[in-house]
C-alpha positions in Angstrom: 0.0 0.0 0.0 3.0 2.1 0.3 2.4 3.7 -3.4 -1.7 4.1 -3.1 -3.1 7.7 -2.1 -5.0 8.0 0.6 -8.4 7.6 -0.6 -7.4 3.8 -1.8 -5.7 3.3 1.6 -9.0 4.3 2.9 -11.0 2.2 0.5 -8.7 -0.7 0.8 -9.1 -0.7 4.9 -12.6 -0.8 5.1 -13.6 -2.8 1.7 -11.1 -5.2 4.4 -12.9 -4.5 7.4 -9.5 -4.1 8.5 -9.0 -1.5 12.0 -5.9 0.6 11.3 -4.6 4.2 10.8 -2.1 5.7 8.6 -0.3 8.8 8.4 -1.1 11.5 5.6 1.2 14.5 6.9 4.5 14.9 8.5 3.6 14.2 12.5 5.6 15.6 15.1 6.4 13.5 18.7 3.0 14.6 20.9 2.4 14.5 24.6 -1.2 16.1 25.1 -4.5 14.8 23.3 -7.1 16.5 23.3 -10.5 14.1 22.7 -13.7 15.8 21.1 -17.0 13.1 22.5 -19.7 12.0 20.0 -18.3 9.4 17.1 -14.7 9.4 18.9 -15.6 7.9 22.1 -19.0 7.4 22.4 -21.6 6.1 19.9 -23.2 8.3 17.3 -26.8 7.2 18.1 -29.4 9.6 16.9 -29.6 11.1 20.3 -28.5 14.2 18.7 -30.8 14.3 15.9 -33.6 13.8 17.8 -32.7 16.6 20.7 -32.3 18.7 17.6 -35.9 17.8 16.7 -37.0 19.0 20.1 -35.4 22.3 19.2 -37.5 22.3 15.9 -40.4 22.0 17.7 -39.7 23.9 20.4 -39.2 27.2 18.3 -42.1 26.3 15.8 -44.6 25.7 18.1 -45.4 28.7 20.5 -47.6 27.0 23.1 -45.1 23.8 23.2 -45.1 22.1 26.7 -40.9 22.0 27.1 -41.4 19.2 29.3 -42.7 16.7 26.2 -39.9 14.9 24.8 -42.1 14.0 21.8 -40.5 14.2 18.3 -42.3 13.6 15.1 -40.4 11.7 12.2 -40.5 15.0 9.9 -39.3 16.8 12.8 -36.5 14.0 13.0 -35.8 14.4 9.2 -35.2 17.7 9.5 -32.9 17.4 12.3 -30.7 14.8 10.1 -30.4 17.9 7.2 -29.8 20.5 9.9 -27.1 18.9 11.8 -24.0 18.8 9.1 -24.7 22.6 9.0 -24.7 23.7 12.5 -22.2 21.0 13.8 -19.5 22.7 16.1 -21.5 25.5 16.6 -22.1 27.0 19.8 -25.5 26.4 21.1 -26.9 29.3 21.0 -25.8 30.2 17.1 -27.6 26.7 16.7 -31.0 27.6 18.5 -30.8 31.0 16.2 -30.2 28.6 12.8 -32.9 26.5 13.6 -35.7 29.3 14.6 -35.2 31.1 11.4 -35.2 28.2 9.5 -37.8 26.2 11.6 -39.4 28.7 13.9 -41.4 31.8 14.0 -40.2 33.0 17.8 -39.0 36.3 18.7 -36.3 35.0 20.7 -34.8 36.7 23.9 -31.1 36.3 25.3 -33.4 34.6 28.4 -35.0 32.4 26.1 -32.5 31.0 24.5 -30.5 30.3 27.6 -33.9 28.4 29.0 -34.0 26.2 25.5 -29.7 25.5 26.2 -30.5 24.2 29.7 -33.5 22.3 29.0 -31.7 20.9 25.2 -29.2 19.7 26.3 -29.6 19.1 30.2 -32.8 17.4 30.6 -33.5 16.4 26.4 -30.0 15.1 25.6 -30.1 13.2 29.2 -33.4 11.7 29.7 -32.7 10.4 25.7 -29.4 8.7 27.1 -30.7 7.9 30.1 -33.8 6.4 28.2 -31.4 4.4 25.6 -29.1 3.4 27.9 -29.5 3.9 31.4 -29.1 0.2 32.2 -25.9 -0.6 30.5 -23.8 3.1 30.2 -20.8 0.7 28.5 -23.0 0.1 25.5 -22.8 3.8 24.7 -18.8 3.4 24.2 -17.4 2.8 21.2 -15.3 0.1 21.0 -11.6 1.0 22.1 -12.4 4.5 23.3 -11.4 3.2 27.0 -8.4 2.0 26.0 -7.3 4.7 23.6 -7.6 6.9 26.8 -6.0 5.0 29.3 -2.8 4.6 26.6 -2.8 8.1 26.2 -3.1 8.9 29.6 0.3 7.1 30.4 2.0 9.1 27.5 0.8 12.5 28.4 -2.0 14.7 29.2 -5.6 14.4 28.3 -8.3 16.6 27.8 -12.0 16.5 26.5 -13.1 19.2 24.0 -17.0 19.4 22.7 -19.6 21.0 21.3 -21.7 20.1 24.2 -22.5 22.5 26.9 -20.2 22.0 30.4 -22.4 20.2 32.2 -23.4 17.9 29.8 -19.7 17.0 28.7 -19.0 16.4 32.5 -22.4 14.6 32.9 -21.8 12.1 30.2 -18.2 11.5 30.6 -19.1 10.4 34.2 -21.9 8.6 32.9 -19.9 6.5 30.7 -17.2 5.8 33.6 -14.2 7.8 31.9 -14.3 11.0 33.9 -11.0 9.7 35.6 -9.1 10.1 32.4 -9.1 13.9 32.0 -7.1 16.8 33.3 -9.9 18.9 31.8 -13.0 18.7 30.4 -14.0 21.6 28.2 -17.6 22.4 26.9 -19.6 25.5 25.6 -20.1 28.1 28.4 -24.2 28.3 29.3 -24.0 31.9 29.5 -25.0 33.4 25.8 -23.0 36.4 26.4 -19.9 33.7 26.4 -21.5 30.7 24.4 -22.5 32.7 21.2 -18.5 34.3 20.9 -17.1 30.5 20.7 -16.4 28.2 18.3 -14.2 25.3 18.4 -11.0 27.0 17.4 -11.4 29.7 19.8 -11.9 26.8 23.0 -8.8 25.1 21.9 -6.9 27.9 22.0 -8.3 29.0 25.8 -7.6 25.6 26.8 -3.9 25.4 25.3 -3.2 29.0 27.1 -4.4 27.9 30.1 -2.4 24.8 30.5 0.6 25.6 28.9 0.2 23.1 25.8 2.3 23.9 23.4 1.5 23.4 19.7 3.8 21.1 18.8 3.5 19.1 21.4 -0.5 18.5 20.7 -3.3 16.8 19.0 -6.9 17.0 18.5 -8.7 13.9 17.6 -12.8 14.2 15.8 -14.5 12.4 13.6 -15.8 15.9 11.4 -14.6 18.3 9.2 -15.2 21.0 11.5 -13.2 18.8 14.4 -10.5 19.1 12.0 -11.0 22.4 10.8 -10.6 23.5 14.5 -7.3 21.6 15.3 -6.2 23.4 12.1 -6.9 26.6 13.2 -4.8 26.2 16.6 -2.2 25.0 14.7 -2.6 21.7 16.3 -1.8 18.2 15.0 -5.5 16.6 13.7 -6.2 12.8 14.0 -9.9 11.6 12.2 -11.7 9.1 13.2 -13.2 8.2 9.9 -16.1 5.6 11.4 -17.0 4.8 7.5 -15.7 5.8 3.3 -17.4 9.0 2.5 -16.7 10.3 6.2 -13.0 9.7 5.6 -12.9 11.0 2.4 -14.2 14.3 3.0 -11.5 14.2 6.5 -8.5 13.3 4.0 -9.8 16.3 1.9 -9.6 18.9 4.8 -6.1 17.6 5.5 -5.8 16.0 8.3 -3.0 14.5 9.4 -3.5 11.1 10.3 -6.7 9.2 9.2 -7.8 5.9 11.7 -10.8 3.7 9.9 -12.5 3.7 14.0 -11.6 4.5 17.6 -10.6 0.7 18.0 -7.9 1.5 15.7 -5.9 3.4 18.5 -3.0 1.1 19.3 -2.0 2.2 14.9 -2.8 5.6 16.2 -0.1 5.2 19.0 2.8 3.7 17.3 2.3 6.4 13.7 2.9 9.0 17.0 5.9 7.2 19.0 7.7 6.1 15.8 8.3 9.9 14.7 
């Protein structure tokens, strides 16, 4: 495979259900990884989709009871168009996407910070909690455990999401891998500070404060924007492609090292200790 580009490295690994990684760019040695959540280490499920329907209903329908976690299929549909275009967003820029798509509200600062809390604390919990309350391990993806604790004995690690604060501390702990990070990072509840952030921006704050250094640190996602980010704080980028057209369009935005799924960490690990 040494002469193939990357898209028929790609294609070859997963038309061979085979679990590896390979390097596209020139690495440098790292010692902080910074792990976003959903499709690195736990599932992609539909929970989002369908909290994301909530929201669609929640701005279309004025009289909406906030408490009924009902979501129609079209509303669902919708919310599986919607999310490529608002992913990495902050959560407020998201509630404003979807209203003036969706919606017909005139919404306030307090109104969109009551729709934040109740999204994505009580939705995007009772939905997990709902799915898989019983078993929280079958909401890892395979290897994610694993790629942590390895990481963890290298260097530093950190969780960066899209996800409000208390939700990325709420499901880490749910899944049993709080123990893992030095720091978990999420978008701020406050719109004054939630609607100024992106993903870019809350790598750099977290770098500043503690004292990573660019060379010396990754970013692993499974989306463009995941990527994108890591790009823009100069950071190394690691995919997790999960399937084809998902690697593809992670090879296009450049990222440096491509892995077919998180259980493909321990070819993650030695790409990064061989350099």
């Amino acid at each position: 495979m040494k002469n193939e580009t990357p898209l028929k490295k790609l294609k070859h690994l997963f038309n061979n259900n085979q679990e590896s990684a390979f390097q596209i760019n020139s690495i440098h040695p790292i010692s902080n990884f910074i792990f976003d959540f959903d499709g690195v280490l736990v599932k992609e499920c539909d929970i989002i989709e369908t909290a994301y329907g909530w929201i669609i209903r929640a701005v279309r329908e004025k009289n909406f009871d906030t408490k009924d976690l009902f979501i129609n299929q079209n509303d669902l549909e919708q919310a599986f168009f919607i999310r490529p275009i608002v992913k990495a967003k902050s959560q407020a820029e998201k509630i404003t996407i979807l209203n003036e798509k969706y919606g017909n509200l005139n919404l306030t600062k307090d109104h969109i910070e009551e729709l934040i809390i109740l999204w994505t604390k009580e939705v995007f919990t009772n939905l997990i909690l709902n799915q898989f309350g019983d078993n929280p391990k079958e909401y890892l993806l395979a290897g994610a455990k694993n790629f942590l604790e390895k990481t963890s004995h290298i260097g530093k690690v950190f969780g960066l999401t899209a996800n409000i604060q208390p939700q990325a501390e709420f499901l880490m702990e749910f899944v049993g891998l709080t123990e893992y990070f030095s720091e978990i990072v999420g978008f701020p509840v406050e719109i004054s500070q939630n609607i100024k952030l992106n993903k870019t921006k809350m790598l750099q704050n977290l770098m500043l404060k503690q004292g990573l250094h660019v060379k010396e640190t990754c970013y692993i996602g499974d989306s463009t924007p995941d990527i994108r980010a890591g790009q823009g704080a100069g950071i190394l980028t690691i995919g997790i492609a999960n399937n084809y057209s998902n690697g593809a369009e992670l090879i296009e935005q450049g990222c440096d090292i491509i892995a077919t799924s998180t259980a493909a960490y321990s070819d993650v690990l030695t790409i990064l200790k061989t350099k």
